[in-house]
C-alpha positions in Angstrom: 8.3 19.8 -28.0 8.6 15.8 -27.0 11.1 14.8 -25.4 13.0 13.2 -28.6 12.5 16.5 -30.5 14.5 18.4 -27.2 17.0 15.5 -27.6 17.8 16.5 -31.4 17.9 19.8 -30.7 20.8 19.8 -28.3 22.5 17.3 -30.3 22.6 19.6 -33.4 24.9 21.8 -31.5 27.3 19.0 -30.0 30.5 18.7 -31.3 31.6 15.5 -33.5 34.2 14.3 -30.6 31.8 14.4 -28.1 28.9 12.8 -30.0 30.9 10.1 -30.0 31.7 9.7 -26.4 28.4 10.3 -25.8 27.1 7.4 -27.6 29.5 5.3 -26.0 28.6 6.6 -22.5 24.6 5.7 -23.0 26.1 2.4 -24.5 28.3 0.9 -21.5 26.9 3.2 -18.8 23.0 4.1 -19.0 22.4 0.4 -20.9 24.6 -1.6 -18.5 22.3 -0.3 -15.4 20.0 -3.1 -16.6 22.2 -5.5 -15.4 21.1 -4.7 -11.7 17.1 -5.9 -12.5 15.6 -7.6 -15.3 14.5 -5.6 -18.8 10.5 -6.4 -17.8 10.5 -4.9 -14.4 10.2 -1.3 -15.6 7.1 -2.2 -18.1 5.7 -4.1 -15.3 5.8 -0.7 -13.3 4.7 1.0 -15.8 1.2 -1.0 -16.3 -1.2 0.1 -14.4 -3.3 -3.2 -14.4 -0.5 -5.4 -13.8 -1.9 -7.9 -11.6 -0.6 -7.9 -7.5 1.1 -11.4 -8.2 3.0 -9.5 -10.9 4.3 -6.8 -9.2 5.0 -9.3 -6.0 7.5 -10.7 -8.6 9.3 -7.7 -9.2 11.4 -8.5 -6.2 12.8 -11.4 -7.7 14.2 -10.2 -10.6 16.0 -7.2 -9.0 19.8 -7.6 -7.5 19.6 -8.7 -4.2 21.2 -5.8 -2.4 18.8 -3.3 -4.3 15.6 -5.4 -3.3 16.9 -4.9 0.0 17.2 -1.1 0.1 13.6 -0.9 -1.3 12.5 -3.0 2.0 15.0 -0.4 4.1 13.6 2.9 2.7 9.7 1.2 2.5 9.6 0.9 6.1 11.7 3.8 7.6 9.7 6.6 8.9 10.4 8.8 6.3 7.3 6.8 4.7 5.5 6.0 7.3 5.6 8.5 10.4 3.3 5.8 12.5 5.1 2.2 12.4 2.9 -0.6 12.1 5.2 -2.9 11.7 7.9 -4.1 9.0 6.4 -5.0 5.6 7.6 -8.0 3.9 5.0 -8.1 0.5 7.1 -5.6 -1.9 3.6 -4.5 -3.6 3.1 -2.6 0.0 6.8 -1.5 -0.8 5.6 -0.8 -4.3 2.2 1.3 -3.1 3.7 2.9 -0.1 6.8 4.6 -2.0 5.0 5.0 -5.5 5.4 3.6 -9.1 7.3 6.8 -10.3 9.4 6.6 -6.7 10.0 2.8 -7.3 11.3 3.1 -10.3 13.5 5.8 -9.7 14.8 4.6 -6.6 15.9 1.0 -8.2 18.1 3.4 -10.8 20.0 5.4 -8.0 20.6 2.2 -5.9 21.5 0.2 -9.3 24.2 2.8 -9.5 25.4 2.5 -5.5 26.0 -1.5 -5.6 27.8 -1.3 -9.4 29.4 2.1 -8.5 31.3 1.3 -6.0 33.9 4.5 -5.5 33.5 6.7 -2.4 32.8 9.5 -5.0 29.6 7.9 -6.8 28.7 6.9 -3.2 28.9 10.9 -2.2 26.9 12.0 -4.6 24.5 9.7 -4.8 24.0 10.6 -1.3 23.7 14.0 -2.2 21.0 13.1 -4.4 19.3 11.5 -2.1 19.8 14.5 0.4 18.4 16.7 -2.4 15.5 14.7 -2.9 14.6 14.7 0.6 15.0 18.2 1.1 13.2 18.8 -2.3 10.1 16.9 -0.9 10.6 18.8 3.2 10.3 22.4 1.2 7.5 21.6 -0.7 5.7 20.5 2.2 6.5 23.4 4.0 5.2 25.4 1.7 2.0 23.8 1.1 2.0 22.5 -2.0 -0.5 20.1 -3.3 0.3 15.6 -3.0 1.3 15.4 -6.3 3.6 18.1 -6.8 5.7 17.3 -3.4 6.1 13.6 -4.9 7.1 15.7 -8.3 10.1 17.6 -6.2 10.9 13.8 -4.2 11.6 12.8 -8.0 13.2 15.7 -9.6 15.6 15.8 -6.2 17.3 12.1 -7.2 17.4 12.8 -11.3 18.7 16.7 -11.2 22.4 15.4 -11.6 22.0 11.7 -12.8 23.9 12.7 -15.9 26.9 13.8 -13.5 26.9 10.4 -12.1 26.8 8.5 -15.5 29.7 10.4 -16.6 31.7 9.6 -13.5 31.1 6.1 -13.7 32.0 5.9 -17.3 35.5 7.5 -16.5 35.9 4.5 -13.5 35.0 2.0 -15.9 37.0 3.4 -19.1 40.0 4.5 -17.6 42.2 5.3 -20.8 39.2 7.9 -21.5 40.6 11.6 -20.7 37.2 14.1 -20.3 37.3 17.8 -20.1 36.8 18.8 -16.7 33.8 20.4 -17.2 32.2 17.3 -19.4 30.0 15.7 -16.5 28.3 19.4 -16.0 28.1 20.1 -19.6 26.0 16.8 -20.4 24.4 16.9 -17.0 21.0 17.5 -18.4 21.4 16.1 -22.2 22.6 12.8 -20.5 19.6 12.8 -17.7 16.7 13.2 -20.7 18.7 10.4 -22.3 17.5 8.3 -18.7 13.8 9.6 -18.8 13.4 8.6 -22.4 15.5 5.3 -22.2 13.4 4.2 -18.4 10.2 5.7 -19.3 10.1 8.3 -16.2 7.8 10.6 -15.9 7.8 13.7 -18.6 7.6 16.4 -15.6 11.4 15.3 -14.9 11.9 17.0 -18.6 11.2 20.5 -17.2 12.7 19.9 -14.2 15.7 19.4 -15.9 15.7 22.1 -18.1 14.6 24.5 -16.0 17.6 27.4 -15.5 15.7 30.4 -14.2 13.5 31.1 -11.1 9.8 30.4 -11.8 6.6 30.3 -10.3 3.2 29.2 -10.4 -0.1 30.5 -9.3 0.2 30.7 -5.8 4.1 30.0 -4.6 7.3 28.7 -6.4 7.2 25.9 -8.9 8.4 22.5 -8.5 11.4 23.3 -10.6 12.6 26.1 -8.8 12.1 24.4 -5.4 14.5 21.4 -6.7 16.8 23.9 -7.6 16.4 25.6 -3.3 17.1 22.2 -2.2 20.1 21.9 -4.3 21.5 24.4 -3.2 21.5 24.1 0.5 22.3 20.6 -0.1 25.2 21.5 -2.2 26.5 23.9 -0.2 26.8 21.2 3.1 28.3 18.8 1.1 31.4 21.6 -0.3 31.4 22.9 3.0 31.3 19.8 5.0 31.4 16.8 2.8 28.3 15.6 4.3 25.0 16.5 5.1 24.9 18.7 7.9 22.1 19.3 10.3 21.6 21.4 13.0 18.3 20.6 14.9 16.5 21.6 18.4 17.6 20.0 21.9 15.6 16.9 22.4 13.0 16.9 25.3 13.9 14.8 28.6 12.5 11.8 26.9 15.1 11.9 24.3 12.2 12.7 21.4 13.2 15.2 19.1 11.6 18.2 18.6 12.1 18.4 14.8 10.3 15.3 13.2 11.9 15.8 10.0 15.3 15.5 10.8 14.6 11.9 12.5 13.3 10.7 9.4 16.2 12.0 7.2 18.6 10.1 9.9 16.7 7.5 9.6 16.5 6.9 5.7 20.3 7.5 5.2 20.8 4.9 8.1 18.7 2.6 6.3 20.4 3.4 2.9 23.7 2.1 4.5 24.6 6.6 3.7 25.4 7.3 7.5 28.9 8.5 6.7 27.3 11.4 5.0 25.5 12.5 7.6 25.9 14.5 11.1 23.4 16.3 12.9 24.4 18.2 16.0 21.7 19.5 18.5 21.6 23.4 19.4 18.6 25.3 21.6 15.8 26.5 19.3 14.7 29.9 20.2 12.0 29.1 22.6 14.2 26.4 24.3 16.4 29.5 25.1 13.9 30.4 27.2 14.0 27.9 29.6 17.8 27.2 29.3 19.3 28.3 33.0 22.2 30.5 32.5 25.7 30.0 33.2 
């Protein structure tokens, strides 16, 4: 089943009143986020012969503050554990993070400069957290390239849908929505982005995944989202924030954990460093060597 053919589906079995809402949601909301980069700059993505030139012009017809993030998160360490120094061409930007990632990215940041609240900002950080921690598991657990890019990506679009609704309710204040509305169209409203941006169909899946699943050898993408989501979702309840506890740096001040200097690091370069804290605590072997008191 295509991805228009899942979209039917669930619409045969939504209510008249919220049909409605719905359209006007994907009206003001998911076709007003083209007002942060110009209508050709996702086809341009999308075509895998565009010439260099072409994609060098991208940056030009995005907002300026969401060109900007691209250059942050391009050349934090998060994409590039070695620095070799800041890159100012945004077709390195476009080839370091990834077609898929690039276009992605330009949505959630799209959102964060015309979604201004502290709450959009939240949980687009927790997104992002998500994301991150999507991409950190799969690595960890030894999947293949493509499928930790595939977590990366289904980390930032699990609860898009959320976000849409949210914004809608800023912008059309006299609108009163059920409580439950932005969960209940979490994933109808998120397919409604993958069809209308043209991101990739393993997002679909993602998406509708609701059960624990594996593949041949380990978890599947889906269900590793879902692990990251959790954890992250559960720091952010519990703290507000994403909260890290990581080893003692050495004498030198370097860490010990890489990853969490590169999560820093990318939420730093976001302009997200309210939503996170990281507090330092002796790993088990540091124990060791820690002179008692």
């Amino acid at each position: 089943m295509d991805i228009e053919e899942i979209i039917k589906s669930m619409e045969a079995s939504i209510m008249d009143k919220d049909k409605e809402i719905l359209a006007d949601i994907e009206n003001k909301t998911i076709n007003g986020l083209r007002f942060g980069f110009a209508p050709e700059v996702m086809g341009i993505l999308d075509d895998m012969d565009a010439p260099s030139r072409k994609i060098e012009s991208i940056k030009d017809m995005l907002h300026q503050n969401v060109a900007l993030k691209l250059y942050g998160i391009g050349n934090s360490v998060y994409y590039s554990k070695i620095r070799k120094g800041n890159m100012s061409s945004f077709l390195e930007i476009v080839l370091r993070l990834g077609t898929e990632q690039t276009k992605t990215y330009i949505l959630m940041f799209t959102l964060l400069e015309f979604a201004r609240s502290a709450h959009i900002k939240k949980m687009i950080a927790k997104n992002i957290a998500t994301s991150i921690m999507a991409k950190i598991i799969a690595r960890e657990f030894g999947f293949a390239y493509d499928n930790i890019n595939k977590a990366e990506l289904g980390g930032l679009v699990l609860e898009i849908g959320k976000m849409i609704v949210i914004i809608y309710q800023e912008k059309e204040k006299e609108k009163n929505l059920d409580n439950d509305f932005s969960e209940k169209f979490n994933v109808y409203l998120g397919l409604k982005i993958i069809k209308h941006f043209g991101l990739p169909d393993y997002l679909i899946n993602i998406l509708l995944e609701d059960v624990i699943s594996f593949d041949e050898k380990s978890f599947s993408v889906s269900t590793i989202v879902n692990i990251a989501n959790l954890l992250v979702s559960h720091s952010f309840n519990t703290r507000g924030k994403l909260f890290l506890k990581i080893p003692l740096s050495d004498r030198d001040g370097i860490q010990a954990n890489q990853y969490s200097e590169m999560v820093v690091e990318l939420f730093r370069a976001l302009g997200l460093d309210e939503y996170i804290e990281t507090i330092e605590a002796p790993a088990e072997r540091q124990k060791i060597f820690q002179p008692e008191r």
